[in-house]
N, C-alpha and C positions, 0 to 999 in steps of 0.2 A: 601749043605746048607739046616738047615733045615725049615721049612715052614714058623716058627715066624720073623725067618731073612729076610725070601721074605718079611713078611708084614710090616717086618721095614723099608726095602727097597721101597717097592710101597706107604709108609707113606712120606717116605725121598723125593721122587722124584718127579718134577712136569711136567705134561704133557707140560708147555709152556716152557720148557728149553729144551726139545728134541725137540719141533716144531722148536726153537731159532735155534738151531745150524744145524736144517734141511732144514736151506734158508727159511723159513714162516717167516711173520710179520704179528705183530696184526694189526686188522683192529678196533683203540677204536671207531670209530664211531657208531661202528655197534654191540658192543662190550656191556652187562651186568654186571652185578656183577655176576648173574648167570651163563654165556654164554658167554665167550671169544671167538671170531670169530678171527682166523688165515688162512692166504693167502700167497700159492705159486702159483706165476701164476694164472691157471685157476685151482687150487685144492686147496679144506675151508674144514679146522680142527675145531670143534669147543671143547672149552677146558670146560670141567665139573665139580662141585662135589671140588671146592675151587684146583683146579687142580689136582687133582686127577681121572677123569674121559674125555672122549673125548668121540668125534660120527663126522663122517663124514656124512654131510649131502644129500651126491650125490650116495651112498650107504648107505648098511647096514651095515658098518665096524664101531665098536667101543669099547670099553674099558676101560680097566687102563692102568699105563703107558710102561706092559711087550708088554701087545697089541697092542700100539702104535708102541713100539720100532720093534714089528716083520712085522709092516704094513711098517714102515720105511724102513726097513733096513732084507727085508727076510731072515733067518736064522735059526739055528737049538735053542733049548732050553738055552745053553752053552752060546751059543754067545752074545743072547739076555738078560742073566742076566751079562753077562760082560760087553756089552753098558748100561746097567739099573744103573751098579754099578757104571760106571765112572762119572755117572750124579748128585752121592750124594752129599749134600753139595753145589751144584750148584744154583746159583739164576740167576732168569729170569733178561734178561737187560733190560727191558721194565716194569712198572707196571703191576702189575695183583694183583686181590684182593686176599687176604688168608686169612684162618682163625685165627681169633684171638689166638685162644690156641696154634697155633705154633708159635708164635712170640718171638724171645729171643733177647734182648736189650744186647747190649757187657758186661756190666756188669755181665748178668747172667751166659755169656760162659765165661767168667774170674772165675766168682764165681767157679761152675761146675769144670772148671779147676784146680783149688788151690784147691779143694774139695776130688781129687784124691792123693794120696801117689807118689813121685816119685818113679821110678821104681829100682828095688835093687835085690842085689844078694839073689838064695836062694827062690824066689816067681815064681809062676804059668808062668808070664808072662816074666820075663829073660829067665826063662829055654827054653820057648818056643822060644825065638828069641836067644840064645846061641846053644841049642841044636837042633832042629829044623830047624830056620832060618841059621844056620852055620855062626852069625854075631859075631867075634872075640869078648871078654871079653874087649878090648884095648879099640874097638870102640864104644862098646855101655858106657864104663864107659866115656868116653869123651861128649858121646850124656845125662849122667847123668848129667856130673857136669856141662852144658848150661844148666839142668831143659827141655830140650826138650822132657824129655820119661814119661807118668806117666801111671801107673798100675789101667787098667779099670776093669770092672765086669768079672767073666767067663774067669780067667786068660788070656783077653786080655792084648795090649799093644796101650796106646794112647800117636800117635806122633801131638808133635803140628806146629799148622800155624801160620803165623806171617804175624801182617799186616805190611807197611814201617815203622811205628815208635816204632816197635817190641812187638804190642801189638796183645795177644792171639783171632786168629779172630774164631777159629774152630782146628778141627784135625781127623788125619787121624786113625780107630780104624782097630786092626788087632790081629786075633786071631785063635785058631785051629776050633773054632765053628762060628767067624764071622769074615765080613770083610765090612768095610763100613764109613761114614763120621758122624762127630757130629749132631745129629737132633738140625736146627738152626742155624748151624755155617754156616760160608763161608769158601770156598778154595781161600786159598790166597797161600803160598809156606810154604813150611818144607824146614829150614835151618841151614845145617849144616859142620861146618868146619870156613873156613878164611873168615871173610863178612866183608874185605877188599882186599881180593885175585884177583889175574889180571885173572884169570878164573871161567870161572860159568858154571858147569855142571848142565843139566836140566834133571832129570829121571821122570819117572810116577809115584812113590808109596816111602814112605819114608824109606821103607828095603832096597829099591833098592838105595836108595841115601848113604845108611849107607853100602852096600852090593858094590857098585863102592866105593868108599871110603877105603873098604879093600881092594879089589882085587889092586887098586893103590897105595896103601903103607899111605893113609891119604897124599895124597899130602900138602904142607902150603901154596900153590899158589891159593888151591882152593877154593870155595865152592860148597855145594853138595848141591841142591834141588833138590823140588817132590812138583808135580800139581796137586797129589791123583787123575792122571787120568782125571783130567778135565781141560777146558780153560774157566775159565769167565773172565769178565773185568778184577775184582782184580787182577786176576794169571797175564794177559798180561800187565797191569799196573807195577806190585810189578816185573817182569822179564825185562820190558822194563829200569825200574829204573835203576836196578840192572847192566845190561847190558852197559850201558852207559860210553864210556869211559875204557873198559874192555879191554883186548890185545885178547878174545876168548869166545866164548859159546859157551858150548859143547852142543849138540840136543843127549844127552844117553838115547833117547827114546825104549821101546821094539821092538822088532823085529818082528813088524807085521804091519799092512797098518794103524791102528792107531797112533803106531810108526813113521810111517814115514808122517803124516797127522801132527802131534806134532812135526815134526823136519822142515816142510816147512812152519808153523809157526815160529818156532824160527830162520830160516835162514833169513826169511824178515825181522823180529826183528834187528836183526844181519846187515842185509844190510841199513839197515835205518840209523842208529849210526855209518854205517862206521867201524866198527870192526871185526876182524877175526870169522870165522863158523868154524864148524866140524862137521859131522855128525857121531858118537861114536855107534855102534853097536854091543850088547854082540852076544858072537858065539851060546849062547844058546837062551830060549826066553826070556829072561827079566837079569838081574843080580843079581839076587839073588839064580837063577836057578843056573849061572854058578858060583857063589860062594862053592852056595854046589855040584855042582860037581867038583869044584876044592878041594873042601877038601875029599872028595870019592875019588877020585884018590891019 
């Protein structure tokens, strides 16, 4: 990845959405427009710089949000841009002030959206998810004609999100040079297939949803979603909907502790409404991996 994409990434991501999901609560009392004061237990984050910045005030530990994430969650360089990247798109569940210049009203991510070309044979960005991605010609012309694919900058590929009344909340972008969430959009779910099928498979990233899709034949029982890696309200909202009254949800989460962090989410989902679980593990790490090594073999 190269540097400009980190700073799109450390632009995209806000320090109180990693605090969020790292058991902290804001304390507003004690709480600024400048200075968001967050508390686990007896440990205070305080969030900086319209969230983009943090400092622990019981030390000298502080930064942007890579440095958070490695204060979080110790780890090598890799790791810590793969927790950074699941966070894009993500909005805090709690208030916190931001800057005005990032503000996009759905109007604008509709605009933005319709602003892009769907995506078509022959451009930067098929070849890359035909030839590349190893996603069947079948599949992606079916992810075509739902308007779900459109053709980003830098022969990416932007897959969209839909809120429950099928309107464009954000999307998931994916490319040989980048890989990350609409600046401004929410994650809400990429859907794709039967969205009235008595199955709902849940993946992390929308190749993977289109990537399980091939490798089971385009099931018509199903539908195939992706949480772009993340859980905010909307995702567990727009999953719970979904779920309800279903004969099964699939948890086709990757095959690693985040995967499986993402699948004991959706089993309690699952046990709430009373309906069947499964927990779907590709043999390799994710499914898109074992897609293209199923067509290598």
């Amino acid at each position: 990845m190269q540097r400009e994409d980190i700073e799109r990434l450390r632009e995209q991501v806000s320090c109180a959405v990693a605090l969020e999901q790292a058991g902290f609560a804001i304390d507003l009392k004690e709480s600024t427009r400048r200075a968001v004061k967050f508390r686990r237990r007896g440990e205070i984050i305080i969030v900086t710089h319209e969230g983009r910045g943090w400092f622990d005030p019981l030390s000298d530990q502080k930064g942007d949000i890579f440095a958070l994430i490695g204060f979080l969650q110790p780890g090598n360089f890799q790791a810590t841009l793969a927790a950074v990247e699941a966070l894009a798109g993500v909005l805090p569940l709690h208030p916190t002030w931001r800057p005005r210049t990032s503000r996009r009203t759905a109007a604008d991510i509709s605009t933005r959206w319709a602003a892009r070309p769907l995506l078509c044979q022959g451009t930067r960005a098929h070849d890359y998810l035909f030839r590349i991605r190893a996603i069947p010609r079948r599949v992606l012309q079916k992810a075509i004609d739902g308007s779900l694919i459109r053709q980003g900058p830098s022969g990416s590929a932007w897959f969209a999100h839909q809120d429950n009344d099928g309107r464009i909340s954000g999307w998931e972008e994916r490319g040989l040079l980048w890989r990350g969430f609409s600046t401004g959009g929410a994650k809400t779910l990429f859907r794709f297939g039967n969205s009235v099928g008595r199955r709902l498979c849940v993946t992390e990233a929308a190749i993977d949803a289109l990537s399980l899709s091939a490798l089971e034949g385009r099931r018509a029982d199903t539908l195939y979603t992706s949480t772009a890696g993340g859980w905010s309200p909307a995702t567990e909202s727009a999953v719970t909907l979904l779920a309800g009254g279903l004969d099964l949800v699939v948890a086709a989460t990757d095959r690693n502790s985040q995967g499986e962090a993402y699948a004991d989410k959706l089993r309690q989902i699952a046990s709430s409404l009373d309906c069947g679980f499964q927990r779907l593990r590709p043999n390799a790490g994710d499914w898109n991996e074992e897609l293209q090594q199923r067509r290598a073999r």
